[in-house]
C-alpha positions in Angstrom: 164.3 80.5 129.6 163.0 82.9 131.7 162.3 86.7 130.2 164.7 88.6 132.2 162.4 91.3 132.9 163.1 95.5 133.0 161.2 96.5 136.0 163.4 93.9 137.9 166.3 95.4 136.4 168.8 92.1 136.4 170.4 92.3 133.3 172.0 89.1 130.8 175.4 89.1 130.7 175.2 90.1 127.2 173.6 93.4 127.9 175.4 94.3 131.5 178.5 93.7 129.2 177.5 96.9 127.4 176.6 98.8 130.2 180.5 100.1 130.8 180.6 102.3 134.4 177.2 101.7 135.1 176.3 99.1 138.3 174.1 96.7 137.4 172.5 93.0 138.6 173.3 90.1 137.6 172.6 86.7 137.7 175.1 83.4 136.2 176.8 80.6 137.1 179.9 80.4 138.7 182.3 78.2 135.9 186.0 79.2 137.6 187.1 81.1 140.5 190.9 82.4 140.5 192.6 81.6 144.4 192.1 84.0 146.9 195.1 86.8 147.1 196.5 90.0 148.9 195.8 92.9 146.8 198.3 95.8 147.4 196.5 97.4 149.3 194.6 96.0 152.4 191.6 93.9 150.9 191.4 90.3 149.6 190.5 89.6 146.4 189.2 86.9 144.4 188.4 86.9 140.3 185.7 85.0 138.8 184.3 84.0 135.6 180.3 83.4 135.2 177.9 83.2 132.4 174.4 82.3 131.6 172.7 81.4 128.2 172.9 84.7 126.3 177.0 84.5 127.3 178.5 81.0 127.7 181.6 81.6 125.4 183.9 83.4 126.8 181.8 84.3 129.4 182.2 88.0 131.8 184.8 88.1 134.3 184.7 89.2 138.0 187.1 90.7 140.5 185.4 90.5 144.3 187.0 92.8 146.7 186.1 92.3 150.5 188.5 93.0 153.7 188.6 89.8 154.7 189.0 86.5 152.6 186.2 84.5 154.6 183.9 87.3 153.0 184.9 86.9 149.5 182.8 84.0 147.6 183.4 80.4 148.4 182.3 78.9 145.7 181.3 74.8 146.7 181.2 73.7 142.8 181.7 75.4 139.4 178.1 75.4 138.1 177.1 76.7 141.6 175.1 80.1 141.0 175.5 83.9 142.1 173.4 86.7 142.5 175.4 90.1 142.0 173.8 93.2 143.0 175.3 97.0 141.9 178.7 95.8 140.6 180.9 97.9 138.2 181.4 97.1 134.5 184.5 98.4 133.8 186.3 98.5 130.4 190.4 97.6 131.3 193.3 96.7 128.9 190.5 95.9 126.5 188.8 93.6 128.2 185.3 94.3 130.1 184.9 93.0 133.6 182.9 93.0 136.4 183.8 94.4 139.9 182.6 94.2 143.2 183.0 97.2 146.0 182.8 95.7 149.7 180.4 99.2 150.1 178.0 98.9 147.9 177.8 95.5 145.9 176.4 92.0 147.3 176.2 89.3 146.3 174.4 85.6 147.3 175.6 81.8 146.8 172.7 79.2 145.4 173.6 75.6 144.8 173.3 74.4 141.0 171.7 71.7 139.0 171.7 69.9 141.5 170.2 72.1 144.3 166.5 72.3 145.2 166.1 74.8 147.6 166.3 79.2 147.3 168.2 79.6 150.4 171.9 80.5 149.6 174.8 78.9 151.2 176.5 82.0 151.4 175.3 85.6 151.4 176.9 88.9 151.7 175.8 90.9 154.8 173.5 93.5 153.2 172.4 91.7 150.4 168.3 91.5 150.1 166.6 88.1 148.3 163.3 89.1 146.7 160.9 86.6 145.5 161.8 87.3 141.5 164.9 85.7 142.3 163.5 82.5 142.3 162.4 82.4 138.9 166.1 83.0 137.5 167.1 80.3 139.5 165.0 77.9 138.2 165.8 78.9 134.8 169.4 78.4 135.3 169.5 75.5 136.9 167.1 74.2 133.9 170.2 75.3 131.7 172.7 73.6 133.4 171.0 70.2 132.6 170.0 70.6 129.3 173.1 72.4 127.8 176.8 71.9 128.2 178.0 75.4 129.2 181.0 76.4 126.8 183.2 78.8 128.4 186.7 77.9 129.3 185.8 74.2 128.5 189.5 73.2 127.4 190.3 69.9 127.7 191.6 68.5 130.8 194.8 66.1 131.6 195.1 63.2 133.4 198.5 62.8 135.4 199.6 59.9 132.7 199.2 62.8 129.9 201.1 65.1 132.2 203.6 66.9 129.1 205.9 70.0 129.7 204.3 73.2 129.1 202.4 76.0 130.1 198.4 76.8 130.3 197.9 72.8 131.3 195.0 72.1 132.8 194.4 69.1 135.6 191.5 67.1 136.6 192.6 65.7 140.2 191.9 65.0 143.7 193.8 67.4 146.3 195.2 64.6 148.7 196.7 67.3 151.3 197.7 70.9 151.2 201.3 71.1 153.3 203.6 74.0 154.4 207.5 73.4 153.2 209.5 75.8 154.2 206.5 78.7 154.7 205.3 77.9 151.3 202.0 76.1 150.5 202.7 72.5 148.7 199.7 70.8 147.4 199.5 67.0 146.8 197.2 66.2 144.2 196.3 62.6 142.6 193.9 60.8 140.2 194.7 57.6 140.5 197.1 57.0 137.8 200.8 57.2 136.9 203.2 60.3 135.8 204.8 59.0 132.8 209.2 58.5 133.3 211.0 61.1 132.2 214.2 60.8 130.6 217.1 60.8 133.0 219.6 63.2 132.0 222.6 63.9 134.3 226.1 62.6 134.1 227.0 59.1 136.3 229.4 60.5 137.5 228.3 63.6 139.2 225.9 61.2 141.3 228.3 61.4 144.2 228.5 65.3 144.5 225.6 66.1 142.8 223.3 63.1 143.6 219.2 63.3 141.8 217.4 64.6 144.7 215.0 62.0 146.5 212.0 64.8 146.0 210.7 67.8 144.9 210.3 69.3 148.5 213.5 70.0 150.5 212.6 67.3 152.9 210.8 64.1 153.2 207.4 64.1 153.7 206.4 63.2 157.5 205.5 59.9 158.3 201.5 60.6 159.0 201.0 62.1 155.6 203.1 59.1 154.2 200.7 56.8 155.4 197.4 59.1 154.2 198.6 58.3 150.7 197.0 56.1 148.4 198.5 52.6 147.6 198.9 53.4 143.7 199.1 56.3 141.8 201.2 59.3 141.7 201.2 62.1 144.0 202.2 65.1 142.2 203.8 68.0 144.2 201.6 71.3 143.3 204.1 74.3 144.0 202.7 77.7 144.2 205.2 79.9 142.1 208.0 81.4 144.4 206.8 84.9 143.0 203.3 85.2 144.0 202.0 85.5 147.5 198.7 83.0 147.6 195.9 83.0 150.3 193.3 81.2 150.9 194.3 77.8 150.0 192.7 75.9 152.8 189.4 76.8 150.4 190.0 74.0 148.4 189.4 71.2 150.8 191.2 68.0 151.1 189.5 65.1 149.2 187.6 67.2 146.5 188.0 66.6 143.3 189.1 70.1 141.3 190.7 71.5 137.9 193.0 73.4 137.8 193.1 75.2 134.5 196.4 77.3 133.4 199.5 75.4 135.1 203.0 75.4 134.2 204.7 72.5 134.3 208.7 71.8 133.9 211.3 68.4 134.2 213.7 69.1 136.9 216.6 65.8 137.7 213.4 63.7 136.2 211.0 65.0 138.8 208.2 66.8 137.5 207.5 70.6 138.6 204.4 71.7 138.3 203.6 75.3 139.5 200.3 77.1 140.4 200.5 80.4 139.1 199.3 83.8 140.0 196.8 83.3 136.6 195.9 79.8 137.7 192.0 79.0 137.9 190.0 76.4 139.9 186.9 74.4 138.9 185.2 72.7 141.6 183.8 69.7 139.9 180.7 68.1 141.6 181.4 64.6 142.9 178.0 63.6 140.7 180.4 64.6 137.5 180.2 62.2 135.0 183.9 62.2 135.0 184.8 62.0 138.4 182.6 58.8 138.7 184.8 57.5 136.2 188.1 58.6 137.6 187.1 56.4 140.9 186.2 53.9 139.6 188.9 53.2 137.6 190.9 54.1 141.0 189.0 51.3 143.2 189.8 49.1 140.2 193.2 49.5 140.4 193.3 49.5 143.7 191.6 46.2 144.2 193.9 44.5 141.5 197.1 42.3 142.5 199.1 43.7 140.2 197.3 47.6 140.7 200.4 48.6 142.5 203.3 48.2 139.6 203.5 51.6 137.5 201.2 51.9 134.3 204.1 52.0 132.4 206.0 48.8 133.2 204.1 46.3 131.6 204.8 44.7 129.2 207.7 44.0 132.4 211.6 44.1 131.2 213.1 40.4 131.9 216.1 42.4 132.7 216.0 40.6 136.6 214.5 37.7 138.3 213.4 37.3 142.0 213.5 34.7 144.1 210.2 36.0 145.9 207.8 35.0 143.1 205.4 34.7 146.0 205.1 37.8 147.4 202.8 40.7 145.7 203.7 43.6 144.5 204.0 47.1 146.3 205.3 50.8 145.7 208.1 52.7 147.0 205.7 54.7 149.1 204.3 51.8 150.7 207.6 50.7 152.0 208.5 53.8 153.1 205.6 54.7 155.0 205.2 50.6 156.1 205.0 50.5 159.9 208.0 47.6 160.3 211.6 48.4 160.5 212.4 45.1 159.2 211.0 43.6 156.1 211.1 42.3 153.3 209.1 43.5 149.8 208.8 42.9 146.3 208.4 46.1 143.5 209.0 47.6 139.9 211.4 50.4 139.5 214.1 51.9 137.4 217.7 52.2 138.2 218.3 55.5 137.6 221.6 56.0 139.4 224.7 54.1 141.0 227.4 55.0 143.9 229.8 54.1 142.3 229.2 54.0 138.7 232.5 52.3 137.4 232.4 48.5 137.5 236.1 48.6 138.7 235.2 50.3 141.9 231.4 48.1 143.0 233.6 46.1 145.0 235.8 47.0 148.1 239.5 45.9 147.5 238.5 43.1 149.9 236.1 41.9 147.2 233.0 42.7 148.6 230.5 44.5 146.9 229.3 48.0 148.0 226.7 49.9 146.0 224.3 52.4 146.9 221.3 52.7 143.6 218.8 55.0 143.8 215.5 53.7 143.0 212.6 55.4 141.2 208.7 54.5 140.6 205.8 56.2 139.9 205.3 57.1 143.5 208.3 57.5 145.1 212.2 57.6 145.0 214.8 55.9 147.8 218.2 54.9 148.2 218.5 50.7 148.1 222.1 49.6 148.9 223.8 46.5 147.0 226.1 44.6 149.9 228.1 41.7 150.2 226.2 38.5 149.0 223.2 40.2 148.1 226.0 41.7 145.2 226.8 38.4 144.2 223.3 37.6 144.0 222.9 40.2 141.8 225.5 39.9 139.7 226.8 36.1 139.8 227.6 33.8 141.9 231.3 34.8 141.0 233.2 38.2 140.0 231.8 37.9 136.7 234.7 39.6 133.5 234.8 43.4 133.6 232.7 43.1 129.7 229.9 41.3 131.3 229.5 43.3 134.8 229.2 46.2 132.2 226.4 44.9 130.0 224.9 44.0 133.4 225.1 47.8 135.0 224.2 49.0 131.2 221.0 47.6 131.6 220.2 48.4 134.8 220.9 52.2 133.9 219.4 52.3 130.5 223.2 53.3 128.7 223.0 51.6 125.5 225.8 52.4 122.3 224.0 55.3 121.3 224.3 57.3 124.6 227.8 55.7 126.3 228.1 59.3 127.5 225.8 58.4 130.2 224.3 61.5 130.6 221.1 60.5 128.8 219.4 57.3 129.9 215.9 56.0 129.9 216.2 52.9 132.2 213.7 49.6 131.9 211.3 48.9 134.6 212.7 46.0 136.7 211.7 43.8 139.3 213.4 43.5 142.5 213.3 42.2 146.1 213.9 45.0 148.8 215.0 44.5 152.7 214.2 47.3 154.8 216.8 47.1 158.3 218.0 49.6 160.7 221.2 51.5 162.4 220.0 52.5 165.6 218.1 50.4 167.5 216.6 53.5 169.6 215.2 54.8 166.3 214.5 52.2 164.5 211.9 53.9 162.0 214.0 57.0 162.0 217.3 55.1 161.1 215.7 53.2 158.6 217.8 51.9 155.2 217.2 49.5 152.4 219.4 46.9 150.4 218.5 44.9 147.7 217.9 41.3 148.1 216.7 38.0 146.2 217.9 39.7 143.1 219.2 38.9 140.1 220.1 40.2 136.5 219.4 38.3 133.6 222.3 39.1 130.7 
């Protein structure tokens, strides 16, 4: 490493640590950046954490001020490097910390291990390169590939380890970055499945208190339907309610990041999971070990006939049989983003609710059967509707004894002896045929429903 010498005057992070109200230089790599926010009072901010190889564990943080947010730092990767000129160390709530003051401090942007050239990417109006620079540089970017940088480095989950908790951290792609409601919703995916949560609401509250659809108010519109991978689950990234985020357009749709410190929560068996105002990024290079892993496992899946049943399902429940043995699999969000009003598809799901839930009541007093389920897989949720002979398909040939229809709905739901309650179920993956058909011919997409067909359960 590079002697870090006095007449320069750039300082280790060690020592500028110990330099409390002084301004020093510095210079470190970049391992998380916070998202940019509104401070209260008229600047941006943005908070950082660096080190170098006299500080890797726990590193020094930053807080960049500037008045605008396309002035504050865009970091391109973690492991990207900055150069800080006359920034603050200041001692707070026992913690010391850089800061940077949009009047006196600059700062300038270098790629990392994997960069060649001196010229930053991004550099703050007044700050001045000299040709000393170049030798820290080198010397970092010599670090980077012979050392694994410590700080911060806990372990990150995939979306099939997803757990309830807080401080989680998430490797992922970001798929698309929405606006529900005038709040930021992130879509975020890695090629794998969300594992199936417990259902736990009563039957029958289905009717007036039905398991929503979605985690967003709304459905998603059709052209970001149709941007969404095959397989895998899109998880909904919510920025918490309570905190005013800016800036994030920075992240860029189709990079892989980490998100480190995420709370995550069960809500009707959807999962929550909330950026918070603590939440850091990490943008991982696309050369990462880790991410060449993720997609390749992704174009894998993708490739494979049977890529598109959820993780979870196999070994597959013999609960049902099909009478399309021929047709391959696909997921709920392929059907509903599928460019056809009418069709026909085959899929694994669970059962997770039933309009109406009492056997007595699945068939009209005219004896034909009307049933609305709602479906669930690892991408998606929708509404399939059990009619007429597609009922007797389902259930028999003939109205079946009122002990037998119940084993049948029993298995579909997942209501065994131990929790006849109903209000906690864990329902099997299934197999089943779905028709997709329409109400109003002049909006055929729009009025779009589905019923199950070709469908039958094995008791």
């Amino acid at each position: 490493m590079a002697t870090w010498g006095e007449e320069y005057r750039c300082m280790r992070i060690v020592d500028a640590i110990a330099s409390i109200n002084q301004k020093v230089n510095i210079i470190g790599v970049v391992l998380e950046t916070g998202i940019p926010k509104q401070s209260k009072g008229t600047d941006c901010f943005v908070t950082m954490k660096i080190v170098d190889e006299s500080c890797s564990n726990p590193g020094m943080s930053l807080t960049m001020f500037a008045a605008k947010m396309e002035q504050l730092p865009l970091v391109e990767s973690s492991g990207d490097i900055i150069h800080l000129c006359r920034i603050v160390i200041k001692f707070h709530n026992g913690q010391v910390h850089g800061v940077f003051h949009k009047k006196f401090s600059s700062f300038a942007l270098f790629k990392g291990k994997h960069g060649a050239s001196f010229i930053p990417y991004q550099v703050w109006p007044s700050f001045k390169p000299r040709d000393q620079d170049k030798k820290f540089i080198v010397a970092l970017r010599q670090l980077l590939v012979d050392y694994e940088l410590a700080g911060g480095s806990n372990k990150s989950l995939s979306l099939k380890e997803l757990r309830v908790g807080r401080d989680l951290s998430l490797l992922c792609k970001v798929l698309q970055i929405c606006e529900v409601e005038n709040k930021p919703l992130l879509l975020i995916w890695d090629g794998t499945d969300t594992p199936p949560a417990t259902i736990q609401s009563k039957l029958e509250d289905e009717m007036e208190n039905p398991l929503p659809l979605q985690v967003e108010p709304f459905p998603l519109p059709r052209d970001i339907l149709l941007s969404l991978p095959d397989a895998g689950t899109v998880l909904r990234l919510i920025v918490d309610e309570d905190h005013e985020v800016l800036g994030l357009h920075l992240l860029k749709t189709g990079r892989w990041v980490k998100f480190v410190d995420l709370n995550c929560e069960l809500h009707a068996g959807l999962w929550h999971v909330k950026l918070m105002p603590y939440t850091k990024l990490r943008f991982v290079p696309n050369e990462d070990p880790l991410i060449l892993e993720s997609e390749r496992y992704c174009e894998k899946r993708l490739s494979s006939k049977f890529g598109r049943m959820p993780l979870s399902s196999t070994p597959l429940s013999h609960t049902t049989v099909t009478n399309l043995e021929d047709v391959p699999f696909v997921t709920l969000t392929n059907i509903l983003a599928h460019p056809q009003a009418t069709a026909k598809f085959r899929c694994v799901v669970r059962v997770i609710a039933a309009i109406p839930w009492r056997i007595e009541d699945f068939r009209s007093p005219h004896g034909t059967y009307r049933i609305r389920l709602t479906l669930e897989d690892s991408t998606a949720r929708l509404h399939a509707f059990v009619y007429s002979k597609d009922g007797e398909t389902l259930f028999g040939d003939y109205p079946a004894a009122v002990d037998l229809m119940t084993k049948m709905r029993n298995l579909l739901l997942g209501i065994t002896e131990s929790n006849n309650d109903t209000e906690t179920r864990n329902p099997p993956w299934i197999q089943c045929c779905i028709k997709s058909y329409y109400r109003d011919k002049n909006d055929a997409l729009g009025s779009r429903c589905y019923r199950i067909c070709d469908t039958k359960v094995r008791c």
